[in-house]
Kinemage of the C-alpha trace (Angstrom):
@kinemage 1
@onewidth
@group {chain A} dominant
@subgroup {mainchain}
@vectorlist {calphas} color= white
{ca unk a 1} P 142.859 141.381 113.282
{ca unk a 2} L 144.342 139.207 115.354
{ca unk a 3} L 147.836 137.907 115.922
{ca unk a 4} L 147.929 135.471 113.746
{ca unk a 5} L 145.695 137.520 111.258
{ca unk a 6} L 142.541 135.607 111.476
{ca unk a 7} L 139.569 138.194 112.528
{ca unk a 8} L 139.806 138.592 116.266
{ca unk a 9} L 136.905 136.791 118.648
{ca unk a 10} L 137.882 139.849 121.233
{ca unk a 11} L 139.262 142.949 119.265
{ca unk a 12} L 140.897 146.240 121.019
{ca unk a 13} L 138.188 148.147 122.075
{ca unk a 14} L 139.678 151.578 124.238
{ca unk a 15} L 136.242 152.789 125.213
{ca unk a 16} L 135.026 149.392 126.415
{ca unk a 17} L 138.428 149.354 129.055
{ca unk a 18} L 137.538 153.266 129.661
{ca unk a 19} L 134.489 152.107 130.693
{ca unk a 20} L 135.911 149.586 133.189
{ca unk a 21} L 137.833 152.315 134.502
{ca unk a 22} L 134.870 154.537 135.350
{ca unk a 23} L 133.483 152.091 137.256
{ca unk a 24} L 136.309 150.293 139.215
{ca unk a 25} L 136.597 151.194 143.024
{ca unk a 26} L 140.163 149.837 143.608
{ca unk a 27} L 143.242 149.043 141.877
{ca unk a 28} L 146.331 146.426 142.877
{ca unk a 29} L 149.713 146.805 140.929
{ca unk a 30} L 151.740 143.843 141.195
{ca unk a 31} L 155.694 143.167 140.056
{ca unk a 32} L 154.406 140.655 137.635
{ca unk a 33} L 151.252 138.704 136.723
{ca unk a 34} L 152.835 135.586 138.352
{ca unk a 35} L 150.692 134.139 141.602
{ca unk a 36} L 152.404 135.330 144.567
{ca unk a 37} L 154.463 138.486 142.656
{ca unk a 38} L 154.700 141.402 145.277
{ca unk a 39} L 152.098 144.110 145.669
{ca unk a 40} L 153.884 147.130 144.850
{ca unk a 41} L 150.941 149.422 144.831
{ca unk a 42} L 147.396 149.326 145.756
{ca unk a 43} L 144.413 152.013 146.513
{ca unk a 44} L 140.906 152.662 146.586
{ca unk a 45} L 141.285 156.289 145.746
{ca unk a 46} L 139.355 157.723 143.093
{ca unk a 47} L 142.182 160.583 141.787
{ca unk a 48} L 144.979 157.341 141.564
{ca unk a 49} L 142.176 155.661 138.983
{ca unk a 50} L 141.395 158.813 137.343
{ca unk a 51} L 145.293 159.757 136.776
{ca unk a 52} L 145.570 156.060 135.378
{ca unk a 53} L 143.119 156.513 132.858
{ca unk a 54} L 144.382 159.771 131.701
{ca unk a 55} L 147.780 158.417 131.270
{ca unk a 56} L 146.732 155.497 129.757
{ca unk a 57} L 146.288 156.130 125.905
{ca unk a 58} L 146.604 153.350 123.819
{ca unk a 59} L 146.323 152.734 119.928
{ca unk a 60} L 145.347 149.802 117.638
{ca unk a 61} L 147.888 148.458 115.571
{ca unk a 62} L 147.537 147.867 112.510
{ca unk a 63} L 148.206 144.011 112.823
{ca unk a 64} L 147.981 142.235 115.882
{ca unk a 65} L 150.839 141.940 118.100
{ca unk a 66} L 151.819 139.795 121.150
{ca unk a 67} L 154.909 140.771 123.239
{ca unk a 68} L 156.629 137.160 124.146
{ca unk a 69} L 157.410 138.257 127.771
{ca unk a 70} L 154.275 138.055 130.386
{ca unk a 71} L 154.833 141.948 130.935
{ca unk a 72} L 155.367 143.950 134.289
{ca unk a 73} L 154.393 145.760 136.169
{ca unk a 74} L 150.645 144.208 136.022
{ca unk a 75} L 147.745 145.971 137.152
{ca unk a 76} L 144.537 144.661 138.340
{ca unk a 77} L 141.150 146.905 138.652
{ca unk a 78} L 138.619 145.718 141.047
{ca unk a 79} L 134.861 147.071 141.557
{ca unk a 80} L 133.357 145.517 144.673
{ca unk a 81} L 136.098 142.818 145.119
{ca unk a 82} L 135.155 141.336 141.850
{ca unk a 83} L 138.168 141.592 139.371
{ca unk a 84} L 137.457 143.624 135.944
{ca unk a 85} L 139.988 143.123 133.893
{ca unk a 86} L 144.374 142.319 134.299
{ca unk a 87} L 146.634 144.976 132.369
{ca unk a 88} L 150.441 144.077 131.990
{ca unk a 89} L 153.415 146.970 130.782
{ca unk a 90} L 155.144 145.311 128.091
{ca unk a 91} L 158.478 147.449 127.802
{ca unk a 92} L 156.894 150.760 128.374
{ca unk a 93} L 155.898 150.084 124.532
{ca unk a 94} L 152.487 148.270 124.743
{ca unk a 95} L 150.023 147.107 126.839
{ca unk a 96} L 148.282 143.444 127.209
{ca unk a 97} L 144.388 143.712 128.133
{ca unk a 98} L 142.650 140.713 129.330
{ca unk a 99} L 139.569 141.492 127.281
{ca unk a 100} L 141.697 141.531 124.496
{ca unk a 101} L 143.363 139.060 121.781
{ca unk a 102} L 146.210 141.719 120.624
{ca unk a 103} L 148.176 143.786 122.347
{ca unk a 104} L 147.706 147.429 121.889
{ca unk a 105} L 150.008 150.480 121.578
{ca unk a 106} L 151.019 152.766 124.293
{ca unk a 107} L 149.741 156.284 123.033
{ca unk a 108} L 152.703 157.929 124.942
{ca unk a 109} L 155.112 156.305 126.888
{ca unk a 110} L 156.280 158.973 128.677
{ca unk a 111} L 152.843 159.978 130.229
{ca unk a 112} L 152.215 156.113 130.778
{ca unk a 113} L 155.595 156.042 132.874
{ca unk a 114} L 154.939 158.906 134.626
{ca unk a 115} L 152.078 157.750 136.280
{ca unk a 116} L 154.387 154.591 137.759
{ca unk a 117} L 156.603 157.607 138.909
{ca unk a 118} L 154.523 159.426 140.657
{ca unk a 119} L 153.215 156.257 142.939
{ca unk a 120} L 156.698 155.286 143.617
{ca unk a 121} L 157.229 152.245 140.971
{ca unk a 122} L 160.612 153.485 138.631
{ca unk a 123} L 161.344 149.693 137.344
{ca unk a 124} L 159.146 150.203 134.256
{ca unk a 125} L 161.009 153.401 133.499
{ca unk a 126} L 164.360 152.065 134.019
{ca unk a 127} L 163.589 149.106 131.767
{ca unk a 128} L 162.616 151.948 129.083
{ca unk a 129} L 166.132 153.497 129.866
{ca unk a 130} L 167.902 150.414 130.008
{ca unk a 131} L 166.128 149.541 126.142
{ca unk a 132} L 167.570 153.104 124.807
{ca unk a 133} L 171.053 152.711 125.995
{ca unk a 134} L 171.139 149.474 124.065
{ca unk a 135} L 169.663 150.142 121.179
{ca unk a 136} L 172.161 153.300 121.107
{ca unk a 137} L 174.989 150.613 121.599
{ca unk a 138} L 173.447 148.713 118.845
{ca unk a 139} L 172.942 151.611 116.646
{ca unk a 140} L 176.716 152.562 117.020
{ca unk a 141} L 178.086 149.180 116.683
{ca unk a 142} L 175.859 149.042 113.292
{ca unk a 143} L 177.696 152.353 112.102
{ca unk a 144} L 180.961 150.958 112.963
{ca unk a 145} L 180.498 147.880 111.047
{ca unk a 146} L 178.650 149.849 108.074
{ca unk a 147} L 181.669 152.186 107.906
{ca unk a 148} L 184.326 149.112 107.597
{ca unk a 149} L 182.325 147.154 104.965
{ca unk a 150} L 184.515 147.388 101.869
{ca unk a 151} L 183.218 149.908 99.172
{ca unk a 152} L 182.571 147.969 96.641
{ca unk a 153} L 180.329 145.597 98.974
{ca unk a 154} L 178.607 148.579 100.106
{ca unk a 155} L 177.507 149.188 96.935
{ca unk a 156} L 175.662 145.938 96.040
{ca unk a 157} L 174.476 145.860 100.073
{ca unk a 158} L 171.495 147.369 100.101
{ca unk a 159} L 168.627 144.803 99.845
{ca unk a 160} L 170.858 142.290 99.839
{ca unk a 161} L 170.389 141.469 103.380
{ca unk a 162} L 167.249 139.978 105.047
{ca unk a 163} L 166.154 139.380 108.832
{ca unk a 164} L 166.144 136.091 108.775
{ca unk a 165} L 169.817 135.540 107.101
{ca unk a 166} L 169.149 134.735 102.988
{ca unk a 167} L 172.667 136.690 101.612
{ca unk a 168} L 173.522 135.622 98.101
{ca unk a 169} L 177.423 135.720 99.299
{ca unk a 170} L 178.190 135.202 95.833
{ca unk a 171} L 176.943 138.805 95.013
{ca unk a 172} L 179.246 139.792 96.986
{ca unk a 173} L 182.002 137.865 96.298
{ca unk a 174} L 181.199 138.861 92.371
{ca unk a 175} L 181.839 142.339 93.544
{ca unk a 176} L 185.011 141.965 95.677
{ca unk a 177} L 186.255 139.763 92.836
{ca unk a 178} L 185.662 142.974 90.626
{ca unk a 179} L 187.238 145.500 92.864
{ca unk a 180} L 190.185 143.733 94.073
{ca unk a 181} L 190.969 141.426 91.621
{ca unk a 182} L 194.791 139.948 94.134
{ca unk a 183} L 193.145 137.362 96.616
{ca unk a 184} L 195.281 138.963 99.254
{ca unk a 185} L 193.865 142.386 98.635
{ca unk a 186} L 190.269 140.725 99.115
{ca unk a 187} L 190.894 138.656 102.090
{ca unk a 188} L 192.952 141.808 104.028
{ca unk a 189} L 189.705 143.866 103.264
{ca unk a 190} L 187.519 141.101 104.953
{ca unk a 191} L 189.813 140.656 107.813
{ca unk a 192} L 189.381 144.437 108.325
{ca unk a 193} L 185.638 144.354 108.221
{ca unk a 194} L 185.672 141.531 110.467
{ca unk a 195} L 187.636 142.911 113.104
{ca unk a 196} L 185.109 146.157 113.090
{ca unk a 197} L 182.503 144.233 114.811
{ca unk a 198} L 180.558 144.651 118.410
{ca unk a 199} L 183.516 142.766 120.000
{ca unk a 200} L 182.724 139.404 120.812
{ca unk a 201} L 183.287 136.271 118.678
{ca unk a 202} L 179.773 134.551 120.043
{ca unk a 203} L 176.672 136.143 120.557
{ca unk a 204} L 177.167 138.957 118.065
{ca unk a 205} L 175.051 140.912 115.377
{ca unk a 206} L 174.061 138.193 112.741
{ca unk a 207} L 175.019 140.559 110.516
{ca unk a 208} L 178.761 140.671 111.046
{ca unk a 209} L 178.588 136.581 109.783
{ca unk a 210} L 178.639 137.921 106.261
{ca unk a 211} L 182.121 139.069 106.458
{ca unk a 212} L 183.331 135.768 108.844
{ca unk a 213} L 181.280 133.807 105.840
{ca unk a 214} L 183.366 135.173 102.801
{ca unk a 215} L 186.424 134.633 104.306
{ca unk a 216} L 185.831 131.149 104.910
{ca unk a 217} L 185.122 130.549 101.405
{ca unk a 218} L 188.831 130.866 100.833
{ca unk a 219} L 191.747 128.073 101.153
{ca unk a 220} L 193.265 128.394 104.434
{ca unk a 221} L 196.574 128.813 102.911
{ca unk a 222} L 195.431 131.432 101.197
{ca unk a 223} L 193.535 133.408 104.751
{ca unk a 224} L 197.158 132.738 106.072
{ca unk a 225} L 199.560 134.061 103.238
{ca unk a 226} L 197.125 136.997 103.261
{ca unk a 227} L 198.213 138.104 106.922
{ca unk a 228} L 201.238 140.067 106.588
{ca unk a 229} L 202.382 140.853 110.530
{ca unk a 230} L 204.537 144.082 109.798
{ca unk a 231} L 201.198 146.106 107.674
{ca unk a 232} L 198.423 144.786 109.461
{ca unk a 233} L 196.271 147.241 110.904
{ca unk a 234} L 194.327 146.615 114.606
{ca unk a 235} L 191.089 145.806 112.851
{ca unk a 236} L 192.715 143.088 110.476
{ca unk a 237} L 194.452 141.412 113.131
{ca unk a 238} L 191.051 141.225 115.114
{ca unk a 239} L 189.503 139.874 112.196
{ca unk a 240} L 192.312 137.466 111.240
{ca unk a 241} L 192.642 135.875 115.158
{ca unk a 242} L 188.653 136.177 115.626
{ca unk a 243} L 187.892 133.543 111.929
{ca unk a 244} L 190.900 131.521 113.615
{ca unk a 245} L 189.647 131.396 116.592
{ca unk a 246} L 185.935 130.993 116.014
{ca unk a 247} L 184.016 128.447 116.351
{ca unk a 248} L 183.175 127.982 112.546
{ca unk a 249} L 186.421 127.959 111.466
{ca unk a 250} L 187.228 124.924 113.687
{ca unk a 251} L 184.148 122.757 112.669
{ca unk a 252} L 184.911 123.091 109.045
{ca unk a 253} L 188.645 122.766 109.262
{ca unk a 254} L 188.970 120.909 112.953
{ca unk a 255} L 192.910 120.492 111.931
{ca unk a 256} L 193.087 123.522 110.421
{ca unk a 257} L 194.670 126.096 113.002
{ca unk a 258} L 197.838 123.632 113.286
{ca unk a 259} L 198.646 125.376 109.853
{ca unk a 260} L 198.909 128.743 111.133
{ca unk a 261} L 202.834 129.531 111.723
{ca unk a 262} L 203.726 129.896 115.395
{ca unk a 263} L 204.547 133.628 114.864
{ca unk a 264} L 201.499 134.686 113.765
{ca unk a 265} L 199.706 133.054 116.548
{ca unk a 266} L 202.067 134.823 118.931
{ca unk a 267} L 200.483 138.059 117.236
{ca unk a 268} L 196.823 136.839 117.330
{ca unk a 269} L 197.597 135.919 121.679
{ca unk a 270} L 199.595 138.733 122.628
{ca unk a 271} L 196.465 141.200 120.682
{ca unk a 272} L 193.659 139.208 122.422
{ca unk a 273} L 195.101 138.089 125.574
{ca unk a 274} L 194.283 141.608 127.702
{ca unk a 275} L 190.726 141.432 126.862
{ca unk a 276} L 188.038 141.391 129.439
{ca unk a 277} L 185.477 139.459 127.663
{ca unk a 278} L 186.143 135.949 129.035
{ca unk a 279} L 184.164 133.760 126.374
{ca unk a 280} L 186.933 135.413 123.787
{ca unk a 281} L 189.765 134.704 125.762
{ca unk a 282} L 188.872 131.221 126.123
{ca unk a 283} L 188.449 130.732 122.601
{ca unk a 284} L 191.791 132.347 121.956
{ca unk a 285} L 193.541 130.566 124.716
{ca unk a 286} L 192.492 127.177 122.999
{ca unk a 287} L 193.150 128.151 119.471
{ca unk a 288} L 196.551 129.555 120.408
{ca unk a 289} L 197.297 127.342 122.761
{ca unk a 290} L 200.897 127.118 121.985
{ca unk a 291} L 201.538 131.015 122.283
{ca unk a 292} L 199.206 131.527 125.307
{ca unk a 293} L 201.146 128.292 127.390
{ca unk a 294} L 204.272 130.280 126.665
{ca unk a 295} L 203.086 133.568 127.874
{ca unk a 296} L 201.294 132.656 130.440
{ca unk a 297} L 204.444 130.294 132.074
């Protein structure tokens, strides 16, 4: 198949690329398939085409796939100056053929990195690195937020979610509702959940909207009588300056943060002000303007 599912004009076809292999005299590795991109390796010996091909297993997937990025390194075989066929590293994950409509699957990645290794090329490896480390990160800020989400949300959650957004918040709501009947009790669990998130308040999981969207279905009297200064924990107050100070919040309610009590936003500045991320601190500084100009005089 192809990658839009139609039946493929060119489909993967290992042996017909092993074949290339066997009978290409020179190979030219190149940063990127750009014109121009840097050699970064190039040779004419038979073992460095030979060690190629036996670190180059690939699999057919079972739909076809096309990486967005144009891929690097690239790698170019040759047989009497005449160019066989362009190969580009997508990720360490799969590998674009010019002979080819799909993409295929790197057998094993750590053979097929290896072989970059060895001839003195460690970018595609420490791209693979780089890629583990943050989908670690992302694992563990999932868990975080997973471990915050109210109980009796986490109960109706799974399924409820899809990739693309789709949440029937009123599911949820039903259940919070249910649980918690005091509007205060609901809106302190929220702010909790919202303030377990990655960290910043753009450019975060689209996941952790859900909570930032059920709070914003209540009055903002309501959000505000629900913040109690002397028993909120970190995580609520987080949540609590974060809806103020998001973006959301101000394009539905442009006038609404002139509601919030002076003391409270003293809380929200004075919790936010020592962070690093400076997108967050700007949004804070400009939602709480009036306790940031007096702190920072």
């Amino acid at each position: 198949m192809s990658v839009d599912g139609t039946e493929a004009k060119n489909p993967i076809d290992p042996e017909q690329l092993v074949q290339l292999m066997e009978t290409a005299d020179r190979l030219v590795v190149r940063e990127s398939p750009e014109e121009e991109s840097s050699i970064l390796f190039e040779s004419n010996n038979r073992a460095d085409l030979e060690a190629l091909a036996r670190c180059l297993g690939i699999e057919i997937p079972e739909e076809g796939i096309h990486c967005m990025c144009s891929g690097s390194p690239a790698i170019y075989l040759y047989r009497d100056e005449e160019e066989l066929v362009e190969l580009t590293n997508h990720h360490g994950f799969s590998l674009r053929c010019s002979l080819w409509d799909s993409d295929a699957i790197i057998a094993n990645t750590e053979k097929w990195l290896s072989w970059f290794d060895v001839h003195g090329m460690d970018g595609p490896r420490r791209e693979v690195e780089a890629l583990q480390v943050q989908e670690a990160e992302q694992h563990r800020n999932w868990e975080k937020w997973a471990g915050a989400m109210p109980a009796c949300i986490s109960e109706v959650w799974n399924g409820m979610i899809e990739q693309c957004g789709g949440t029937d918040f009123s599911i949820l709501r039903n259940a919070l509702e249910a649980a918690l009947p005091a509007k205060e009790d609901q809106i302190r669990s929220l702010f909790g959940w919202y303030g377990s998130g990655a960290g910043p308040w753009s450019g975060f999981p689209s996941y952790e909207n859900t909570a930032g969207e059920l709070l914003l279905g209540y009055e903002i009297s309501e959000l505000i009588g629900a913040f109690d200064i002397a028993s909120a924990t970190p995580e609520m107050t987080e949540g609590a300056a974060r809806l103020f100070g998001g973006f959301e919040f101000f394009r539905r309610h442009p006038e609404g943060i002139h509601l919030v009590p002076r003391e409270i936003k003293a809380v929200f500045w004075a919790f936010v002000k020592d962070t690093p991320d400076e997108d967050k601190l700007g949004r804070a500084q400009r939602a709480f303007a009036e306790a940031a100009e007096q702190d920072l005089q």
